[in-house]
C-alpha positions in Angstrom: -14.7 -22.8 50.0 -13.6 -19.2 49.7 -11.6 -17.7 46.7 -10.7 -14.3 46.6 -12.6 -12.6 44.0 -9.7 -10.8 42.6 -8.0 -14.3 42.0 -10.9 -15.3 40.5 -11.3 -12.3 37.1 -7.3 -13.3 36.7 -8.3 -16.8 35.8 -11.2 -15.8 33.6 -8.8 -13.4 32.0 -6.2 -16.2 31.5 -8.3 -18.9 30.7 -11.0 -17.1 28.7 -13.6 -18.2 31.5 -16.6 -17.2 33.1 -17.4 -16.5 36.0 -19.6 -19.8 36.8 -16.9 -21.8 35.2 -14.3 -20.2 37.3 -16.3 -21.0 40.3 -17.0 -24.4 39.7 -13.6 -25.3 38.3 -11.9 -24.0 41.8 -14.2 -25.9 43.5 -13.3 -29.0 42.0 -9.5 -28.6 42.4 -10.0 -28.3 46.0 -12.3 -32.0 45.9 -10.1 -33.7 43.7 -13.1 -35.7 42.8 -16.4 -34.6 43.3 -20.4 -34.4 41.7 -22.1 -31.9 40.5 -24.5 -31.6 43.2 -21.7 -31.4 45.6 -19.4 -28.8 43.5 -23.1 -26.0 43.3 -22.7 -26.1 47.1 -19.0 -25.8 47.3 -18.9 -22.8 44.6 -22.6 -21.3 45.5 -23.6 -22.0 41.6 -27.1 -22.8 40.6 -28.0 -26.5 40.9 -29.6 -26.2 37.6 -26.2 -24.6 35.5 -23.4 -26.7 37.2 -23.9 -29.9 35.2 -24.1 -28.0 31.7 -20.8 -25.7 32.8 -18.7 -28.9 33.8 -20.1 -30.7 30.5 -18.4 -27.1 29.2 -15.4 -27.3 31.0 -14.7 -31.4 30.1 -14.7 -30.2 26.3 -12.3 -27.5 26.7 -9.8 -30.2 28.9 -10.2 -28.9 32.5 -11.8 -31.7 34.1 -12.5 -35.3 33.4 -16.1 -37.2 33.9 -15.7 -40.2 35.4 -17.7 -43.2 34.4 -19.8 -44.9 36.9 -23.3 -43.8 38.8 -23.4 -41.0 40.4 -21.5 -39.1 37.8 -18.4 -37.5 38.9 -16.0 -35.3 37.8 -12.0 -35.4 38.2 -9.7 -32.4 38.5 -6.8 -33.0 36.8 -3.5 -31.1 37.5 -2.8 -27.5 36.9 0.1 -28.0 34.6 -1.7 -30.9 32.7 -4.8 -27.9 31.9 -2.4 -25.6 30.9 -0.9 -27.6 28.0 -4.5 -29.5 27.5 -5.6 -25.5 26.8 -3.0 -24.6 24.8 -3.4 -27.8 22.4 -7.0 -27.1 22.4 -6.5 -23.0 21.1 -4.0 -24.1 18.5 -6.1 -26.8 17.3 -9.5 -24.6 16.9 -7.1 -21.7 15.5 -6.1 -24.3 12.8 -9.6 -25.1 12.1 -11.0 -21.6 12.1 -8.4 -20.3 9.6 -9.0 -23.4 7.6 -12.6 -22.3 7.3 -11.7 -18.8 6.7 -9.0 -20.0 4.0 -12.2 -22.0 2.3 -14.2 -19.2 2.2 -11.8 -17.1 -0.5 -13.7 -19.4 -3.4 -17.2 -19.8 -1.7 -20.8 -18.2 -2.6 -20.8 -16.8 0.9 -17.7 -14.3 -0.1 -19.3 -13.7 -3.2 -22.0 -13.1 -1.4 -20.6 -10.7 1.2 -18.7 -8.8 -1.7 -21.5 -8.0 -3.5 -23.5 -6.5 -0.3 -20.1 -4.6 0.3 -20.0 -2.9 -2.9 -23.5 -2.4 -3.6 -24.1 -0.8 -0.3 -20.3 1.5 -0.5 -22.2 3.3 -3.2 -24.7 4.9 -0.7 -22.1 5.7 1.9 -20.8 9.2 2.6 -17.1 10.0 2.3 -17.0 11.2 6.2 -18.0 7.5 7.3 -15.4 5.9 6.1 -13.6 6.2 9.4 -13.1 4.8 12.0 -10.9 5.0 15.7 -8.5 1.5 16.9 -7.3 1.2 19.8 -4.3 -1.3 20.9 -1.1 -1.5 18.9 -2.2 -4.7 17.6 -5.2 -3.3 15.8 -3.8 -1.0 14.7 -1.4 -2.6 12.5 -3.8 -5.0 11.3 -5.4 -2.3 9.5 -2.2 -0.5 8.6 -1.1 -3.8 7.0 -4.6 -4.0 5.4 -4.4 -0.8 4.0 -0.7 -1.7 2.8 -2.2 -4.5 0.8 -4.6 -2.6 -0.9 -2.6 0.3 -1.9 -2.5 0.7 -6.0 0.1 3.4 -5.7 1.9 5.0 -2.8 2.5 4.4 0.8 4.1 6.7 3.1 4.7 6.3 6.5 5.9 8.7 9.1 7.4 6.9 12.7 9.4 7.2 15.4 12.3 5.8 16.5 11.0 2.9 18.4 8.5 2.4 15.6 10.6 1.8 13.2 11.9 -1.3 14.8 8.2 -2.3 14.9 7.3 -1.8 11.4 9.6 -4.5 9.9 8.3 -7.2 12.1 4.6 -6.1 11.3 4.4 -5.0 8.3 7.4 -6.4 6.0 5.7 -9.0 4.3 2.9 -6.7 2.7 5.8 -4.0 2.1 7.8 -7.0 -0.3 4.7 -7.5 -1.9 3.8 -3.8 -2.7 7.5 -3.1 -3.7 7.3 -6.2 -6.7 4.1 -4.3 -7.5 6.0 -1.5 -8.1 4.4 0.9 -5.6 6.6 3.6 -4.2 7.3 3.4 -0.8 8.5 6.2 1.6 9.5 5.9 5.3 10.7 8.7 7.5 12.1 8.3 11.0 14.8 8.9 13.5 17.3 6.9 12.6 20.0 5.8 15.2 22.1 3.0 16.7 19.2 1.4 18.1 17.4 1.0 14.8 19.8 1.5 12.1 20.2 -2.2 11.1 15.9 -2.2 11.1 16.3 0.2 8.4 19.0 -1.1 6.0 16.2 -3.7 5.9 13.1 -1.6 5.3 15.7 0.0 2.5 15.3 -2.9 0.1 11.6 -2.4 0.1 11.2 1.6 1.1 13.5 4.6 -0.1 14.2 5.8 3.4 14.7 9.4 5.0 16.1 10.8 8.9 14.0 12.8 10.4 16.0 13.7 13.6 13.3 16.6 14.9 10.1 15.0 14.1 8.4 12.7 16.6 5.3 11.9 14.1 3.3 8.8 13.5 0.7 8.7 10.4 0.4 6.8 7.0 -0.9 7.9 3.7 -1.7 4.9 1.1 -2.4 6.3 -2.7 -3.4 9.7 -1.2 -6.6 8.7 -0.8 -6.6 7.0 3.1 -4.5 7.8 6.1 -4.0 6.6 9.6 -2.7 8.9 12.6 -1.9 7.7 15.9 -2.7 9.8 18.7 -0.6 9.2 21.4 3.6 9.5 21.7 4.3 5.6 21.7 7.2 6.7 24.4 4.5 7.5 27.1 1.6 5.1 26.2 1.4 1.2 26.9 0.9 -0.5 23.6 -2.8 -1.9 24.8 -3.9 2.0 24.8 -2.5 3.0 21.6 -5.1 4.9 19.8 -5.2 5.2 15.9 -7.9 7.1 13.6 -8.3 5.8 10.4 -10.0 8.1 7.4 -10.6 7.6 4.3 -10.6 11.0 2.3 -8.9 12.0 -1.3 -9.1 15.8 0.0 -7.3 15.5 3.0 -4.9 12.7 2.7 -4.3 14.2 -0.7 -3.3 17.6 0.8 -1.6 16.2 3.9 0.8 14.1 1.3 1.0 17.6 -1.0 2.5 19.3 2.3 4.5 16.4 3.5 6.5 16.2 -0.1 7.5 19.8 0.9 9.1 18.6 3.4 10.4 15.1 2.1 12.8 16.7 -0.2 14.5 18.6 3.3 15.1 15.2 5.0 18.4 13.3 5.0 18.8 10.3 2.8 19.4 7.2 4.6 22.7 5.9 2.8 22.7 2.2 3.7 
């Protein structure tokens, strides 16, 4: 049996496969019903691997062992995986965030605190930093940074990433504004995201920017996050952020920006 090999990486992409288990799986949806011994000549995978990689693929609901001597293995329809898959990634995200949920009042957090904090003593101020990459990432930390400001967060956007921040980061906004932490956003404001920001404005006092195509956050003038690339140009999987943590130069950078903050239009809601 021949597969093409660029078919092959789109399945391990999509099913979070590898290679062997690609090989093996394909070779079994072209049998129906097959053994192992027969699928490592079909799929030109070791003799000695094929057994432990359908075992593998029976647990995560691609295949189905049949009962009976010699032990074979059924292939069960595309469609059918699919949703198998899906109920199968829901399930262990369920259980892995119940773990991680259990963990807020265990030793090991305790644990891992106290190696955090004893060992942040003995780190220099130029390594706390750090580059993301992907839009995704790069609001997890923004919206971790959010949650642990004391003071102040400002945040500079564009157009299109205005509309983004409410959907990203509005939660951890509500919950710094009934902290009472003041909250600044500037960004182009127009018909396209106008409606995005009467929403930020029950959380953020709110400013148009009209000739600044800018993307950065400060948080308590201490940390700051710039993003690197114009998020017009870029796909959001190559996104790049830089995150640094610095009271000199996120202090300074917010000292220039209220300069400027004072010259921008208030958004009237």
């Amino acid at each position: 049996m021949i597969v093409k090999e660029e078919f092959l990486s789109r399945l391990r992409k999509i099913f979070d496969l590898n290679l062997y288990e690609v090989k093996v799986w394909t070779a079994l949806l072209s049998r129906g019903v097959s053994t192992a011994g027969e699928l490592s000549t079909i799929s030109d995978v070791p003799r000695s691997r094929t057994y432990d990689i359908l075992e593998s693929l029976d647990k995560k609901g691609f295949v189905i062992m049949k009962l009976g001597k010699p032990i074979k293995f059924v292939a069960l329809k595309p469609d059918e995986v699919i949703d198998r898959v899906k109920r199968n990634l829901v399930t262990n995200a369920n259980e892995k965030s119940k773990r991680l949920d259990q963990l807020k009042g265990d030793e090991v957090l305790k644990e891992l605190t106290t190696l955090f904090t004893q060992g942040i003593k003995y780190v220099e101020p130029s390594d706390l930093s750090g580059s993301l990459k992907g839009r995704q990432n790069i609001y997890n930390h923004l919206d971790m940074m959010i949650r642990e400001a004391e003071k102040s967060v400002t945040i500079v956007t564009t157009e299109e990433g205005l509309n983004r921040k409410l959907e990203a980061l509005m939660p951890s906004l509500e919950k710094a504004k009934k902290n009472k932490i003041k909250i600044r956003i500037a960004a182009p404001i127009t018909e396209s995201n106008v409606k995005i920001a009467r929403e930020l404005s029950k959380v953020a006092e709110i400013r148009n920017v009209k000739d600044l195509r800018a993307r950065f956050a400060i948080i308590d003038s201490k940390q700051m996050m710039f993003m690197l690339m114009d998020d017009n140009k870029v796909h959001a999987s190559y996104d790049v952020g830089v995150w640094i943590s610095t009271d000199f130069f996120a202090k300074n950078l917010e000292n220039m920006f209220d300069l400027s903050w004072n010259t921008f239009e208030v958004f009237k809601k």
